[in-house]
C-alpha positions as CSV (number, residue, x, y, z in Angstrom):
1,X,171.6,-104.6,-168.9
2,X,169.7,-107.5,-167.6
3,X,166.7,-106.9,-169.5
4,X,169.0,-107.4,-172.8
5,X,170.7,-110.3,-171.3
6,X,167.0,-111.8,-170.7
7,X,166.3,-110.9,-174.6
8,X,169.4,-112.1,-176.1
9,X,168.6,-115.6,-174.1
10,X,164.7,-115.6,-174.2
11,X,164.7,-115.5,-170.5
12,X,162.9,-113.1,-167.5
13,X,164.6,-110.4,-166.1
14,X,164.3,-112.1,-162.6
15,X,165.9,-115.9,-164.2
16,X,168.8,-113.4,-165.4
17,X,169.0,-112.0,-161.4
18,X,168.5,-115.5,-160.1
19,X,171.7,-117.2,-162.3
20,X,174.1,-114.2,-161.4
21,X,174.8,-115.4,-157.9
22,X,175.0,-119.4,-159.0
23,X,177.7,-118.4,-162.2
24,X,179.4,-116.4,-159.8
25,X,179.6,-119.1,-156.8
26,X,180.7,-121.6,-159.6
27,X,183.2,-119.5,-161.0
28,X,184.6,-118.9,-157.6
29,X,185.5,-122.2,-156.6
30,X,187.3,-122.9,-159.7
31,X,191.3,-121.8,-159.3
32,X,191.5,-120.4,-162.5
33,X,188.9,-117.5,-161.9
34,X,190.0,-116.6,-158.1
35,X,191.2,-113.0,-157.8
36,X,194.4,-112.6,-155.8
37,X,194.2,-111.1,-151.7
38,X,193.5,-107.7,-151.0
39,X,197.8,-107.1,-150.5
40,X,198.5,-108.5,-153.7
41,X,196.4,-106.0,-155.3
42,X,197.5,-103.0,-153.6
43,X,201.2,-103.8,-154.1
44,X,201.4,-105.2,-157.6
45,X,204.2,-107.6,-159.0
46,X,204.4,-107.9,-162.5
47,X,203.2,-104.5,-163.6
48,X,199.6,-104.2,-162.8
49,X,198.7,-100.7,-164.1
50,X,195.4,-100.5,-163.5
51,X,192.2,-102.4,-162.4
52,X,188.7,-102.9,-164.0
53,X,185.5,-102.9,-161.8
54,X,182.0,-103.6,-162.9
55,X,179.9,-100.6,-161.0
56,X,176.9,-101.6,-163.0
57,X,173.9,-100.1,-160.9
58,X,170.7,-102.1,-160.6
59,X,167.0,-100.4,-161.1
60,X,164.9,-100.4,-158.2
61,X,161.5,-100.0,-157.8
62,X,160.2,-97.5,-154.8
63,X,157.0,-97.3,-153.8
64,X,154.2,-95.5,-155.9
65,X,153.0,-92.0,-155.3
66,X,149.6,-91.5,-154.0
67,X,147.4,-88.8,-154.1
C-alpha cells in the first residue's frame, strides 16, 4: 500500500512512512477529526451499527539466511 501511495505521489516508500505519523498528529488536534471516548463507542447513541478499522499490516524485513 505504501509503495503505491509513494508512486501515485513520486515519493519513497520511507517519505510515505515518515508523513503518516505528522498527518495523523495534525488531524488529531483538529475537533472535527477526534474520535469519541472508548464509552461512547461501546454504548452507541444515535444508531451506530457498526465500526470500520484500518488493520493494514506493514512488510518487515528479517534478517537474511546464511549458509
Amino acid at each position: 500500500m505504501m509503495e503505491s501511495i509513494g508512486a501515485d505521489y513520486a515519493v519513497s516508500k520511507s517519505r510515505v512512512c515518515e508523513s503518516i505519523p505528522w498527518e495523523e498528529d495534525t488531524l488529531g488536534k483538529d475537533k472535527m477529526f477526534k474520535l469519541p471516548g472508548k464509552r461512547a463507542l461501546k454504548y452507541p447513541q444515535g444508531g451506530i451499527e457498526f465500526i470500520v478499522v484500518d488493520v493494514m499490516g506493514s512488510p518487515i524485513q528479517g534478517p537474511k539466511k546464511t549458509k
